[in-house]
PDB file of N, CA, C and O in Angstrom:
ATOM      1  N   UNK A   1       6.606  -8.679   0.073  1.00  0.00           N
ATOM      2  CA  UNK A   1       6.305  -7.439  -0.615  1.00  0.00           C
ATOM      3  C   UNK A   1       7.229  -6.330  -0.130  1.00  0.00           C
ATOM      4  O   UNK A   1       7.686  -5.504  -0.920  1.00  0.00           O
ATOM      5  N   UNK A   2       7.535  -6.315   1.330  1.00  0.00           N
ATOM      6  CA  UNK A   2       8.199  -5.205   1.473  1.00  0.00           C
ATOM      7  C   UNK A   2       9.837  -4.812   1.200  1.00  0.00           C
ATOM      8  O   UNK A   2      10.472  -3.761   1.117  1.00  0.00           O
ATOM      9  N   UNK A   3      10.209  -6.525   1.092  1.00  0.00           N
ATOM     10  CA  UNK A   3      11.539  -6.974   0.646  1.00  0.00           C
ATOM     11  C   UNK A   3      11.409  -6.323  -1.018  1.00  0.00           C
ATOM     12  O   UNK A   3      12.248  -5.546  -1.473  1.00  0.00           O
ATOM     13  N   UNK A   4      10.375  -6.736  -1.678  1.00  0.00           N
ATOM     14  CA  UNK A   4      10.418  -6.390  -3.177  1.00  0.00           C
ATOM     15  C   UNK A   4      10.400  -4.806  -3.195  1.00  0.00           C
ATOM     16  O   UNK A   4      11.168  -4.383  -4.060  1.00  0.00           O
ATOM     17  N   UNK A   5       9.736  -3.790  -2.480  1.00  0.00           N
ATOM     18  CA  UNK A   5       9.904  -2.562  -2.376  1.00  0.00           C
ATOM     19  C   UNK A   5      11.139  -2.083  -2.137  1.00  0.00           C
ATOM     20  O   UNK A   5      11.628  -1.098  -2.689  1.00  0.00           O
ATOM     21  N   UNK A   6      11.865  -3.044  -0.987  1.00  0.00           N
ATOM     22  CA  UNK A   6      13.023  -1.860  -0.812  1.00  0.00           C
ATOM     23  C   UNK A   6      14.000  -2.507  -1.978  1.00  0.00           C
ATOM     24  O   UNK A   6      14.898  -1.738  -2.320  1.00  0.00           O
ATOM     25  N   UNK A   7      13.982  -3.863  -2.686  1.00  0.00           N
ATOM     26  CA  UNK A   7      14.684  -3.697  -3.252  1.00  0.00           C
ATOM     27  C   UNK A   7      14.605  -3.006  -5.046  1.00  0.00           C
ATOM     28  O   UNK A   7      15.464  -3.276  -5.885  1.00  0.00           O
ATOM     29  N   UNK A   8      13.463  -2.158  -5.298  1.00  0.00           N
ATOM     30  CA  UNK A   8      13.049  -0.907  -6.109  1.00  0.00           C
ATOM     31  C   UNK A   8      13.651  -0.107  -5.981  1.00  0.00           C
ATOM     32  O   UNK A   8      14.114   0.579  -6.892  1.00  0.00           O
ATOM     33  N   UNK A   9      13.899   0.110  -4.314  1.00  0.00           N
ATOM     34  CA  UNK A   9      14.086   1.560  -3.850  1.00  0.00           C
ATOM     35  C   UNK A   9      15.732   1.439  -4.237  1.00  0.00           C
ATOM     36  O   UNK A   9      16.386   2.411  -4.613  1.00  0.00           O
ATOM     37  N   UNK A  10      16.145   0.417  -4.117  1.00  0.00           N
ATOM     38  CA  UNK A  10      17.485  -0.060  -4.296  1.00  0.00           C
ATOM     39  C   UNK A  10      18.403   0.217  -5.594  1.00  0.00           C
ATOM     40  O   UNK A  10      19.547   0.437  -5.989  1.00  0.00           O
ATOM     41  N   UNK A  11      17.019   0.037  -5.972  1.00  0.00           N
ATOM     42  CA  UNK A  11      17.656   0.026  -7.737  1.00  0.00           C
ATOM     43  C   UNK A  11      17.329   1.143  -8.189  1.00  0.00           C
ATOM     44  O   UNK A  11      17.616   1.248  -9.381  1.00  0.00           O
ATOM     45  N   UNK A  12      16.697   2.310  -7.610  1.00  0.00           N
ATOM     46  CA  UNK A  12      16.748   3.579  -8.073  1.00  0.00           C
ATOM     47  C   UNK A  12      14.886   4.054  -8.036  1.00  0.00           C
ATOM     48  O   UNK A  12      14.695   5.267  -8.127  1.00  0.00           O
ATOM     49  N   UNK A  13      13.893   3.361  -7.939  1.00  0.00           N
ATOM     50  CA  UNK A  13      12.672   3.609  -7.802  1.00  0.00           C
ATOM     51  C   UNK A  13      12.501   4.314  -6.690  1.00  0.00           C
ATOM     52  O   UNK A  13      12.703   3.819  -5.581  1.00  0.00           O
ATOM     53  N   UNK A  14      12.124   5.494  -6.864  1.00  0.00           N
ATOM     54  CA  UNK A  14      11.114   5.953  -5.344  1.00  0.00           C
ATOM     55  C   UNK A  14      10.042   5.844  -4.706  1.00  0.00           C
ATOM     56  O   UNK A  14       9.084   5.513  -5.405  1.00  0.00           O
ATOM     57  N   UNK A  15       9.811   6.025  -3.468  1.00  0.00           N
ATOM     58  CA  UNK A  15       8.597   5.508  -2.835  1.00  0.00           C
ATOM     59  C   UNK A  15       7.468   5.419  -3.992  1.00  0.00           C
ATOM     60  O   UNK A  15       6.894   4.450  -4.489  1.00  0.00           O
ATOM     61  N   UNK A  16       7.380   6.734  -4.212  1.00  0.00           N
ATOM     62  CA  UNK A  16       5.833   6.692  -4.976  1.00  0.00           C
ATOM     63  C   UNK A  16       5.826   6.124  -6.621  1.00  0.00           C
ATOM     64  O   UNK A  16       4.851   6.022  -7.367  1.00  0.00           O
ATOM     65  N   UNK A  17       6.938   5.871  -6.836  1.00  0.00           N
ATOM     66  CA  UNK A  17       7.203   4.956  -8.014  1.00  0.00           C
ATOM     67  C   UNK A  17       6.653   4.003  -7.836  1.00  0.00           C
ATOM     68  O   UNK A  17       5.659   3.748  -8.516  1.00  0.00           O
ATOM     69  N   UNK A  18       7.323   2.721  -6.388  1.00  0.00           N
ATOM     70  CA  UNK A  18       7.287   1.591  -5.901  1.00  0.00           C
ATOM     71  C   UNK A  18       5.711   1.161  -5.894  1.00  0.00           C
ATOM     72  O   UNK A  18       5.296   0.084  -6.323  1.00  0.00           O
ATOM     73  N   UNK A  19       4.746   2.412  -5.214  1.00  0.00           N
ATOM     74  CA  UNK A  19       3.682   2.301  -4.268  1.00  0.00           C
ATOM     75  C   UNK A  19       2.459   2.727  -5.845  1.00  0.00           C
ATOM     76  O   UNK A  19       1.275   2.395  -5.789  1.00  0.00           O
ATOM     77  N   UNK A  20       2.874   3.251  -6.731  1.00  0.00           N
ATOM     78  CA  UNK A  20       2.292   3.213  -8.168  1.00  0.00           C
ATOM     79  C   UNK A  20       2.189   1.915  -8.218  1.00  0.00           C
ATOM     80  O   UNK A  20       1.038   1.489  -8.121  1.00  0.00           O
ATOM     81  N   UNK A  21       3.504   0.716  -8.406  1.00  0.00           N
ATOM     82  CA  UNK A  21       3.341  -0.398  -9.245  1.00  0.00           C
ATOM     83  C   UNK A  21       2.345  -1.046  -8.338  1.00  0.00           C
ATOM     84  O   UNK A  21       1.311  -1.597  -8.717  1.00  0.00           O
ATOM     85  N   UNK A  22       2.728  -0.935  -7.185  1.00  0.00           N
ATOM     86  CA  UNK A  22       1.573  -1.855  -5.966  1.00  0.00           C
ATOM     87  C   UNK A  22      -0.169  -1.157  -6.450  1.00  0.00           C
ATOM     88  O   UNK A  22      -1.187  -1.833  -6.299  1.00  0.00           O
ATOM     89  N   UNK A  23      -0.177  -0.211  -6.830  1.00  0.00           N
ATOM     90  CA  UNK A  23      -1.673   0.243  -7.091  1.00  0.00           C
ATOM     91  C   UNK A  23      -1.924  -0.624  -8.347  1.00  0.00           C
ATOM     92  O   UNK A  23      -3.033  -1.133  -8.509  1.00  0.00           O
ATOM     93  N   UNK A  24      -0.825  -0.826  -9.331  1.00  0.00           N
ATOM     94  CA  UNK A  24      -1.601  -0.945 -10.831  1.00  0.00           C
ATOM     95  C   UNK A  24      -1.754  -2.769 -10.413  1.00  0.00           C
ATOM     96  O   UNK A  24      -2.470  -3.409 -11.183  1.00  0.00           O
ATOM     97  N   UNK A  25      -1.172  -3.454  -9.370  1.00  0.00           N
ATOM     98  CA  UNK A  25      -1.329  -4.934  -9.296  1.00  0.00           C
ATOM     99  C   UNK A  25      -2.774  -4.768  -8.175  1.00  0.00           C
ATOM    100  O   UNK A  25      -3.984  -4.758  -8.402  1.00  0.00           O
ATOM    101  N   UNK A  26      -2.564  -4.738  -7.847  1.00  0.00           N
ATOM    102  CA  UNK A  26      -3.504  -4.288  -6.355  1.00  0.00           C
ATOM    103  C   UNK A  26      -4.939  -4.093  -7.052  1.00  0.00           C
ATOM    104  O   UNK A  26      -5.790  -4.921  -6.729  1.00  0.00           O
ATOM    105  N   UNK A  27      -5.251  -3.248  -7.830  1.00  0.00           N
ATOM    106  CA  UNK A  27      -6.621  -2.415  -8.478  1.00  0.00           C
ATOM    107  C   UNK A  27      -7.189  -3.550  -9.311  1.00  0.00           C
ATOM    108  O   UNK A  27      -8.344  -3.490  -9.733  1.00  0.00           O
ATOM    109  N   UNK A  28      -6.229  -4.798  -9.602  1.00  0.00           N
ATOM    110  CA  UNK A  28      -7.384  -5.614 -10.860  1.00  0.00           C
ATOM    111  C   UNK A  28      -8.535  -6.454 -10.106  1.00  0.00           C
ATOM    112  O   UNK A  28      -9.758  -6.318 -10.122  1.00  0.00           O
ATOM    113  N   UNK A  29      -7.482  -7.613  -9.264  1.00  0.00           N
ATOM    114  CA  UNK A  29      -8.506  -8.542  -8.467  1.00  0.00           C
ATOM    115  C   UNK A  29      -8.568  -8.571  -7.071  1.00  0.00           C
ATOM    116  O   UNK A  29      -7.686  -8.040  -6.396  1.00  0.00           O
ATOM    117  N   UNK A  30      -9.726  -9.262  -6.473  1.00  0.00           N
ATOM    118  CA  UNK A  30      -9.607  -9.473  -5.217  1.00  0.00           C
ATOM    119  C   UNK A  30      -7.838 -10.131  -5.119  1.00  0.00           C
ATOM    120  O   UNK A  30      -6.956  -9.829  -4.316  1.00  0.00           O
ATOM    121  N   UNK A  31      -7.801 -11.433  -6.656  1.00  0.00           N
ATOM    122  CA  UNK A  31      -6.808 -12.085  -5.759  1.00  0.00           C
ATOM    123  C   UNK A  31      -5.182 -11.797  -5.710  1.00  0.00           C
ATOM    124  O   UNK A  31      -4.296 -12.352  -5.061  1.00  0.00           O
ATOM    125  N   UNK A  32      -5.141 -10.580  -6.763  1.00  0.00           N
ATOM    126  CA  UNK A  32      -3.951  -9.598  -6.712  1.00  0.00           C
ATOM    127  C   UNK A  32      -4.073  -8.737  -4.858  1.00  0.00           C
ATOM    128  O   UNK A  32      -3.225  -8.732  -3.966  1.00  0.00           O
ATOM    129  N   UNK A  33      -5.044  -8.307  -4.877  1.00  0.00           N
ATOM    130  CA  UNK A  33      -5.101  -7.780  -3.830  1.00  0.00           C
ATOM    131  C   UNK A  33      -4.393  -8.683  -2.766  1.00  0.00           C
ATOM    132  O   UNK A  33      -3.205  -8.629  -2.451  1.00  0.00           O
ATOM    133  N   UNK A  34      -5.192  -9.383  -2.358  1.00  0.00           N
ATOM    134  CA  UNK A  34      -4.463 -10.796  -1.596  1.00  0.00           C
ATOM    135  C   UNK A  34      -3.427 -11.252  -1.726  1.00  0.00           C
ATOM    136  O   UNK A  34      -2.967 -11.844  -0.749  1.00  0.00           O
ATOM    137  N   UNK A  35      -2.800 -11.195  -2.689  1.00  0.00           N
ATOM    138  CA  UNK A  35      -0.949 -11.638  -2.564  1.00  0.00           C
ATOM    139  C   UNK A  35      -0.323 -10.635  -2.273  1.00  0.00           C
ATOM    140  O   UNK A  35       0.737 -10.890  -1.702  1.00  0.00           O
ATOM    141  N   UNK A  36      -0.624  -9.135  -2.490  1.00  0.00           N
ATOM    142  CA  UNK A  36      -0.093  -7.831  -1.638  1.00  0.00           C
ATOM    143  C   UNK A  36      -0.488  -8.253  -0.142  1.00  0.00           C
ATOM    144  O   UNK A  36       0.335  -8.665   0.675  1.00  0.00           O
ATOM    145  N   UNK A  37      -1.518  -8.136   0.046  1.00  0.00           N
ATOM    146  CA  UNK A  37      -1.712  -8.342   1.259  1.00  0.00           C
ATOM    147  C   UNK A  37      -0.967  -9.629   2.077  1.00  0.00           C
ATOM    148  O   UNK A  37      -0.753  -9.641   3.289  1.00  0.00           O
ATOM    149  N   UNK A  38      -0.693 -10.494   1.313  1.00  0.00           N
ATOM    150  CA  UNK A  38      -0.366 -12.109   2.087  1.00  0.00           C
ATOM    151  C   UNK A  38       1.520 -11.455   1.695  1.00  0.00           C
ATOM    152  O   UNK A  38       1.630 -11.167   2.887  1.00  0.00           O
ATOM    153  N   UNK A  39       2.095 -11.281   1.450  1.00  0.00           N
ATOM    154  CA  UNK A  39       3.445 -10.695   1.136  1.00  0.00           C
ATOM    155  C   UNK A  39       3.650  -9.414   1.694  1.00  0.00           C
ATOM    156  O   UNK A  39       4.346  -8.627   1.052  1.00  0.00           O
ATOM    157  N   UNK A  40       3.052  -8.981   3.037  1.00  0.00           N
ATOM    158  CA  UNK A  40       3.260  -7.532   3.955  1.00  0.00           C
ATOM    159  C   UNK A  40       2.995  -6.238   2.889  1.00  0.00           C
ATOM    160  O   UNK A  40       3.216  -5.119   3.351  1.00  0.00           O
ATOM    161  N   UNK A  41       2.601  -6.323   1.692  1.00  0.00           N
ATOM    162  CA  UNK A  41       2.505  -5.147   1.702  1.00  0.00           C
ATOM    163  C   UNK A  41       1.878  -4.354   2.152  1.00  0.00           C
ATOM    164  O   UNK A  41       2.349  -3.219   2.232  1.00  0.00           O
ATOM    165  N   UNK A  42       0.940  -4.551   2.490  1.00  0.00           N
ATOM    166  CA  UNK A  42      -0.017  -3.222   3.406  1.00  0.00           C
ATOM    167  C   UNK A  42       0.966  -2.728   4.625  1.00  0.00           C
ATOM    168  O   UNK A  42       1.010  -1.515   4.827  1.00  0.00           O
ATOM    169  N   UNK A  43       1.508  -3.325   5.192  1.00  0.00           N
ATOM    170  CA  UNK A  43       2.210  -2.693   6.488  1.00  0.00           C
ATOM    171  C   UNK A  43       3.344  -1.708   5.680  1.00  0.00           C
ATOM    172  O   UNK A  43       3.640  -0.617   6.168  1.00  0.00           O
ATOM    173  N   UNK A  44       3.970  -2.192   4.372  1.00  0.00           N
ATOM    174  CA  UNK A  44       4.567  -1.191   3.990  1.00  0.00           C
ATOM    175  C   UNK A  44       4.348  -0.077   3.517  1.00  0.00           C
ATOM    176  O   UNK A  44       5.184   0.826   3.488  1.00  0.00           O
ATOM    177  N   UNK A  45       2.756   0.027   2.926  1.00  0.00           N
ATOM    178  CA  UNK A  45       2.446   0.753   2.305  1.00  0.00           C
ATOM    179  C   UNK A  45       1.803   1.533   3.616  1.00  0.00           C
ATOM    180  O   UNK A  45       2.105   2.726   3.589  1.00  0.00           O
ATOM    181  N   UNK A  46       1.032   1.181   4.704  1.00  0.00           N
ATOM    182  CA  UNK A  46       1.309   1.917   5.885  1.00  0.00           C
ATOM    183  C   UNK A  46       2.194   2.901   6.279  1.00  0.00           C
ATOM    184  O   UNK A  46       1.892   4.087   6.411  1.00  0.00           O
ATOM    185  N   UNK A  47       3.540   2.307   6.511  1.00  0.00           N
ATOM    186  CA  UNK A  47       4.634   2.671   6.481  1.00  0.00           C
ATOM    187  C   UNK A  47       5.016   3.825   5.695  1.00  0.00           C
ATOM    188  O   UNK A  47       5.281   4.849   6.324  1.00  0.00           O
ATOM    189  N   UNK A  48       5.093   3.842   4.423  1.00  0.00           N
ATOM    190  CA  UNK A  48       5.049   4.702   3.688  1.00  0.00           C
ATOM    191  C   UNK A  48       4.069   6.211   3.532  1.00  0.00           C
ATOM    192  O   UNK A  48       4.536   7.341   3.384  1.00  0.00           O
ATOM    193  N   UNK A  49       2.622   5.842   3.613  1.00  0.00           N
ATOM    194  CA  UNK A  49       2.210   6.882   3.553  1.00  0.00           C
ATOM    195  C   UNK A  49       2.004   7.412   5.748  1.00  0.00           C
ATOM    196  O   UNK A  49       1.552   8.417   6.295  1.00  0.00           O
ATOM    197  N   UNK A  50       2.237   6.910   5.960  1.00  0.00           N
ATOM    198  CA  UNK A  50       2.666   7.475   7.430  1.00  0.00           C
ATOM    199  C   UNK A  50       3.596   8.380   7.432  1.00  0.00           C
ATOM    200  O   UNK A  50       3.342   9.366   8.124  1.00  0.00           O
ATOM    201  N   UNK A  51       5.027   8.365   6.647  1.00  0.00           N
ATOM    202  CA  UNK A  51       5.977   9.300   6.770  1.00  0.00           C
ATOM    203  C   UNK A  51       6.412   9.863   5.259  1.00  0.00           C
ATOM    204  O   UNK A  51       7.511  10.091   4.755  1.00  0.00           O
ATOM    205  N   UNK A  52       5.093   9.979   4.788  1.00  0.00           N
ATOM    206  CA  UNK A  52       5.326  11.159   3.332  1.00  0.00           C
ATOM    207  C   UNK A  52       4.503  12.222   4.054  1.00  0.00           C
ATOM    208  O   UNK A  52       3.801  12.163   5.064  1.00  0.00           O
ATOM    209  N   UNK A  53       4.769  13.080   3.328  1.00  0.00           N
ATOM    210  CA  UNK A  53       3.463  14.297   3.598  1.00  0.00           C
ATOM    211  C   UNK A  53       2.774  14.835   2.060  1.00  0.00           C
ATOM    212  O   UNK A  53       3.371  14.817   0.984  1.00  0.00           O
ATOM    213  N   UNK A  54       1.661  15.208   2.245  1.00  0.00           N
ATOM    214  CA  UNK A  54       1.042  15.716   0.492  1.00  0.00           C
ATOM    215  C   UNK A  54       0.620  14.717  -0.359  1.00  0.00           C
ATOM    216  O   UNK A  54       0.055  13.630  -0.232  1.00  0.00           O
ATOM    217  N   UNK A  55       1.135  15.517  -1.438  1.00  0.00           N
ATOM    218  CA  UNK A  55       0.496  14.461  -2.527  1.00  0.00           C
ATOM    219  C   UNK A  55       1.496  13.234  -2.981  1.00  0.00           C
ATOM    220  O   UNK A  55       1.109  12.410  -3.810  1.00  0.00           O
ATOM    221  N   UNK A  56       2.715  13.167  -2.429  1.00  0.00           N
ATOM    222  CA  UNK A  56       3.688  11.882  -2.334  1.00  0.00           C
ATOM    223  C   UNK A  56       2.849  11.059  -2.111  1.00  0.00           C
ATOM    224  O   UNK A  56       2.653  10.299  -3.058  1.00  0.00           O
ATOM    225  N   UNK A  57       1.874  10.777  -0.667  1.00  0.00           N
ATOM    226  CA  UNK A  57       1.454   9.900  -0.054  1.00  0.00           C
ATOM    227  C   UNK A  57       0.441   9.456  -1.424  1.00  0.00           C
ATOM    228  O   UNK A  57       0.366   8.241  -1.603  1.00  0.00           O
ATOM    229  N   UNK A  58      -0.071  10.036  -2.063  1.00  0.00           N
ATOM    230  CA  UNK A  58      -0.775   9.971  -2.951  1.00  0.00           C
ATOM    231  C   UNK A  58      -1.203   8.117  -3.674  1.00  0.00           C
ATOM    232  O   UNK A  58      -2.288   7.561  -3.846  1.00  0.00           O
ATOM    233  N   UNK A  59      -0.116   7.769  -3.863  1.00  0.00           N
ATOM    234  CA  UNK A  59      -0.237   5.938  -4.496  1.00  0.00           C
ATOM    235  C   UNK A  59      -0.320   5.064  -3.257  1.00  0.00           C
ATOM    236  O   UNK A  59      -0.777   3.927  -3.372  1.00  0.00           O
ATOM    237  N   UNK A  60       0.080   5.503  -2.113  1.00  0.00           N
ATOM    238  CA  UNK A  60       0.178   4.592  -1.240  1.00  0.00           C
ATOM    239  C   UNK A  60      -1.536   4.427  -0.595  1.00  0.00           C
ATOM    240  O   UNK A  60      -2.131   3.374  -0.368  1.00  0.00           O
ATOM    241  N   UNK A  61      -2.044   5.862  -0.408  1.00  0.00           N
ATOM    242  CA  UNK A  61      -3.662   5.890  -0.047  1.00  0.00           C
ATOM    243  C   UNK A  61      -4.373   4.672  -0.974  1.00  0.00           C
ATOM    244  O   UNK A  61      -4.852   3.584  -0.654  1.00  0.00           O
ATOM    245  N   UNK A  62      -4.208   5.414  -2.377  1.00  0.00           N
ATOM    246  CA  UNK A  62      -4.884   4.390  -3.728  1.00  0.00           C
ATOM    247  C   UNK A  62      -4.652   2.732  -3.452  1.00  0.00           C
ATOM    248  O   UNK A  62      -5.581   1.926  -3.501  1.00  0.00           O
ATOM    249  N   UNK A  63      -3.638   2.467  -3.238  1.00  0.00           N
ATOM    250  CA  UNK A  63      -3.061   1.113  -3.172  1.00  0.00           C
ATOM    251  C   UNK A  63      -4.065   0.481  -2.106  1.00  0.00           C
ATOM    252  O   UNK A  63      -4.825  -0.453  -2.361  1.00  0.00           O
ATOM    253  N   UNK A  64      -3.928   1.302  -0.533  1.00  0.00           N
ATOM    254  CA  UNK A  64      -4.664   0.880   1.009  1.00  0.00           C
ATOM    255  C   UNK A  64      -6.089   0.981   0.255  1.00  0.00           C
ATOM    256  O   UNK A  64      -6.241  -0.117  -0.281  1.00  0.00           O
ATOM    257  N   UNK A  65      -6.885   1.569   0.053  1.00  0.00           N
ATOM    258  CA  UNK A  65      -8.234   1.741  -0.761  1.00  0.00           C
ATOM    259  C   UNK A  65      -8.861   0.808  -1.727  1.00  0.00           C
ATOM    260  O   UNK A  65     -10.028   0.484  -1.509  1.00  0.00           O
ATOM    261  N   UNK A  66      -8.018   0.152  -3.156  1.00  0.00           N
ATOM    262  CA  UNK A  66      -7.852  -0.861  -3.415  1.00  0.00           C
ATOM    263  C   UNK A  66      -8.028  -2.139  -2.995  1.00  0.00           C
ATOM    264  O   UNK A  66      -8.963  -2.904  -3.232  1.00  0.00           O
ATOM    265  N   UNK A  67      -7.285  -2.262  -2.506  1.00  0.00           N
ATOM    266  CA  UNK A  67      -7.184  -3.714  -1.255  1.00  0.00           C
ATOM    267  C   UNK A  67      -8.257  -3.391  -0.455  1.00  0.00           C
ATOM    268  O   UNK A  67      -8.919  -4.429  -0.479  1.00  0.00           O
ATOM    269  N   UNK A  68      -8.938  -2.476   0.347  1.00  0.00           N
ATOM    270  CA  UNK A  68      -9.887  -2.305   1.651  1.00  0.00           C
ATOM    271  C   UNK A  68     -10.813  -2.678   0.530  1.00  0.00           C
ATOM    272  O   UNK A  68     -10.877  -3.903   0.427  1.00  0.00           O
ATOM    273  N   UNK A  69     -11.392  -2.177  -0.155  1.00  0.00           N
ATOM    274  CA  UNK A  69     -12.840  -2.132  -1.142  1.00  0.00           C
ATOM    275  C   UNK A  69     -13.162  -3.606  -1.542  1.00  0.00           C
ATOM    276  O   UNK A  69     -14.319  -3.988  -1.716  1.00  0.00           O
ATOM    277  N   UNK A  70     -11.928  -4.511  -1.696  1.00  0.00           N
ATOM    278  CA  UNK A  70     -12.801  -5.857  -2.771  1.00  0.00           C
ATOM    279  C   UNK A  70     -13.571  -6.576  -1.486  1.00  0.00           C
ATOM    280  O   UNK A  70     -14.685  -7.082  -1.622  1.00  0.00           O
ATOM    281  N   UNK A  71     -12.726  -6.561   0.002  1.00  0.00           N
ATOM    282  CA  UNK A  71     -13.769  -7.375   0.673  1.00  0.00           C
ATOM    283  C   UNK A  71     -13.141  -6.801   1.939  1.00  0.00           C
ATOM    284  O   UNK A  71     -12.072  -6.248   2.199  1.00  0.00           O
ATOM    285  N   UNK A  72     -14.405  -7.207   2.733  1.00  0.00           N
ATOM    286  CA  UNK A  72     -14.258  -7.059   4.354  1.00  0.00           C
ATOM    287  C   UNK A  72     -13.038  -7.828   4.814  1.00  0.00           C
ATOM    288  O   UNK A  72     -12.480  -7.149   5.676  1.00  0.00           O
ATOM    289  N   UNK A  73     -12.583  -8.625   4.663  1.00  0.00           N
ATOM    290  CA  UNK A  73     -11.592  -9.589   4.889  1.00  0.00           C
ATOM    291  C   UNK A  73     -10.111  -8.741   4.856  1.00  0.00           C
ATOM    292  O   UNK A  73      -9.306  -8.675   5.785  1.00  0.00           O
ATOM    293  N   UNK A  74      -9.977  -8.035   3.346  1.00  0.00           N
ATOM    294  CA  UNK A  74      -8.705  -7.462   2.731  1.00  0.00           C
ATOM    295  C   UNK A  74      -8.975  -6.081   3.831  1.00  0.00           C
ATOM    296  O   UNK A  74      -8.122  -5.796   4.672  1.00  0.00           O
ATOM    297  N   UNK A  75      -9.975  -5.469   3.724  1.00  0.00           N
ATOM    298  CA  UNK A  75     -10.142  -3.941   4.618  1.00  0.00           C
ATOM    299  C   UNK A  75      -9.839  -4.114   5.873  1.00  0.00           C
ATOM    300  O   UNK A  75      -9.084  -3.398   6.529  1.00  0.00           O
ATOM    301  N   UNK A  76     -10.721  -5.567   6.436  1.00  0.00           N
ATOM    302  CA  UNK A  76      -9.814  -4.991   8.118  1.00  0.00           C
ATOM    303  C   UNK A  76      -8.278  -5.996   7.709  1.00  0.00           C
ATOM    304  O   UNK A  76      -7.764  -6.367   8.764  1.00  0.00           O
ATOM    305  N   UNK A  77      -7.735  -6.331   6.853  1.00  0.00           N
ATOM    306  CA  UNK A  77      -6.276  -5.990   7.092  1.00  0.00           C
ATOM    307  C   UNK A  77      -5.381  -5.051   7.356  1.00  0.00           C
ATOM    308  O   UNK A  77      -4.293  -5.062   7.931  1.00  0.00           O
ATOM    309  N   UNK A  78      -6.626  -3.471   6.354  1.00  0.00           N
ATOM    310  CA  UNK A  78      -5.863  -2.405   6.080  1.00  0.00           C
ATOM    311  C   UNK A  78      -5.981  -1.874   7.601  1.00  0.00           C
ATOM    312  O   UNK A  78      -5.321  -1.110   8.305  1.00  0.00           O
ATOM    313  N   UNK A  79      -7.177  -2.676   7.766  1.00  0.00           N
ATOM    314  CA  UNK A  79      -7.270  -1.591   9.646  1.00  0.00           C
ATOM    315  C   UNK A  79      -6.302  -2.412  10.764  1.00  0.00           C
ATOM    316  O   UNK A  79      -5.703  -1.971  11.745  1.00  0.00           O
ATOM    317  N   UNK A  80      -6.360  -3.318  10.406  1.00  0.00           N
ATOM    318  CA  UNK A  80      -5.412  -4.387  11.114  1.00  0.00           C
ATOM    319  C   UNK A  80      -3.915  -4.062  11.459  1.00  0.00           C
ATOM    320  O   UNK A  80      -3.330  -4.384  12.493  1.00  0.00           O
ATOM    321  N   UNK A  81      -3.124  -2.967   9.790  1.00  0.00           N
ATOM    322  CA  UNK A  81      -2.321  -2.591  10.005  1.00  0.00           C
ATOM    323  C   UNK A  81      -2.362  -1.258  10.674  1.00  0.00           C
ATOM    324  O   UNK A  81      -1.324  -0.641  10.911  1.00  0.00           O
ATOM    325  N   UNK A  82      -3.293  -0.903  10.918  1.00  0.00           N
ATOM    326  CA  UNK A  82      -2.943   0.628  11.731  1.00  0.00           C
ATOM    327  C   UNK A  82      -3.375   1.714  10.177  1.00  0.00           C
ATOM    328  O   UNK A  82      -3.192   2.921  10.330  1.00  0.00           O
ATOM    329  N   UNK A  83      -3.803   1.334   9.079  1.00  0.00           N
ATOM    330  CA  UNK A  83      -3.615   1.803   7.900  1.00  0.00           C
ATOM    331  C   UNK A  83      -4.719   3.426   7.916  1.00  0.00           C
ATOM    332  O   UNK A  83      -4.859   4.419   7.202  1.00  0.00           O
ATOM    333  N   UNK A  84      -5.186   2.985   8.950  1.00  0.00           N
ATOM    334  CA  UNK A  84      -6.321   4.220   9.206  1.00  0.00           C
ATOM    335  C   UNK A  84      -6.280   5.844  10.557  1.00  0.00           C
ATOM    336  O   UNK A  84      -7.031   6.682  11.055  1.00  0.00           O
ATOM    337  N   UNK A  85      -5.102   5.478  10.559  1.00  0.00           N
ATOM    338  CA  UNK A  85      -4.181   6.226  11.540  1.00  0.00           C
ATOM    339  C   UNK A  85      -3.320   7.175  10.838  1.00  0.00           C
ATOM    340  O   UNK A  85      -3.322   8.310  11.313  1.00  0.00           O
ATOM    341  N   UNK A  86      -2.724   7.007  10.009  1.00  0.00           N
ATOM    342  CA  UNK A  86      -2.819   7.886   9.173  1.00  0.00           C
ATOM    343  C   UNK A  86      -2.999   8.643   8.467  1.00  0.00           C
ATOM    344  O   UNK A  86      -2.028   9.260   8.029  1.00  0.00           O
ATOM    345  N   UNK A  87      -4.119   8.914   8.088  1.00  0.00           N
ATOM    346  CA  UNK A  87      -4.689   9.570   7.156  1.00  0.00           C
ATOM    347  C   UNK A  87      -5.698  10.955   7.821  1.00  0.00           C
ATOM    348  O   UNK A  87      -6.069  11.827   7.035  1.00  0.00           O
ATOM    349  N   UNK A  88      -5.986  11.014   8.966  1.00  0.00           N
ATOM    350  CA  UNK A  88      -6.197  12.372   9.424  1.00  0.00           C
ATOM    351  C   UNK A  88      -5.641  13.595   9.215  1.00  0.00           C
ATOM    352  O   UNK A  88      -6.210  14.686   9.181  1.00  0.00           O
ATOM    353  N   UNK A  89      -3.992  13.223   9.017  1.00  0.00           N
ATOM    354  CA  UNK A  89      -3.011  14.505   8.525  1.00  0.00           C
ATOM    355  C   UNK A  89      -2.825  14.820   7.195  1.00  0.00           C
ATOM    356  O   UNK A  89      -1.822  15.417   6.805  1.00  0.00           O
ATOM    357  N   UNK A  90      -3.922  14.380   6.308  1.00  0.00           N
ATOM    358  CA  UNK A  90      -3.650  14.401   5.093  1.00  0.00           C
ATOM    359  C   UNK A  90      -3.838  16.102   4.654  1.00  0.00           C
ATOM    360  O   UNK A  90      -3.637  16.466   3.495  1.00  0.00           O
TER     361      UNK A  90
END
């Protein structure tokens, strides 16, 4: 996943472009959720809203939220990545 992000970013997509498409796959099923998750994206999307500030961070929260909600399993991934360390400075 995070290989497929930067290569978005590559081709002209910006973060919160990238971290949109990860919300609209992410939001249907548990098992969309789970191939983000099994393909690093959560650490990227970590990553990401760690060093935006405002409402940039905006798709990357939605995306971590997404994935945490379908199951205990996918959520402590999000905590797993540190995904909850962030978000105090919002």
């Amino acid at each position: 996943m995070a290989a497929h992000l930067a290569e978005a970013l590559a081709h002209g997509l910006t973060w919160p472009e990238s971290a949109a498409h990860v919300v609209q796959v992410a939001k249907h099923t548990p098992e969309l959720a789970q191939l983000v998750v099994g393909a690093g994206g959560v650490g990227a999307l970590v990553d990401y809203v760690g060093s935006t500030k405002g409402n940039t961070r905006l798709p990357g929260i939605m995306a971590l939220g997404y994935i945490a909600a379908f199951s205990e399993t996918l959520g402590l991934s999000v905590i797993a990545e540190k995904g909850l360390v962030s978000f105090p400075a919002l």
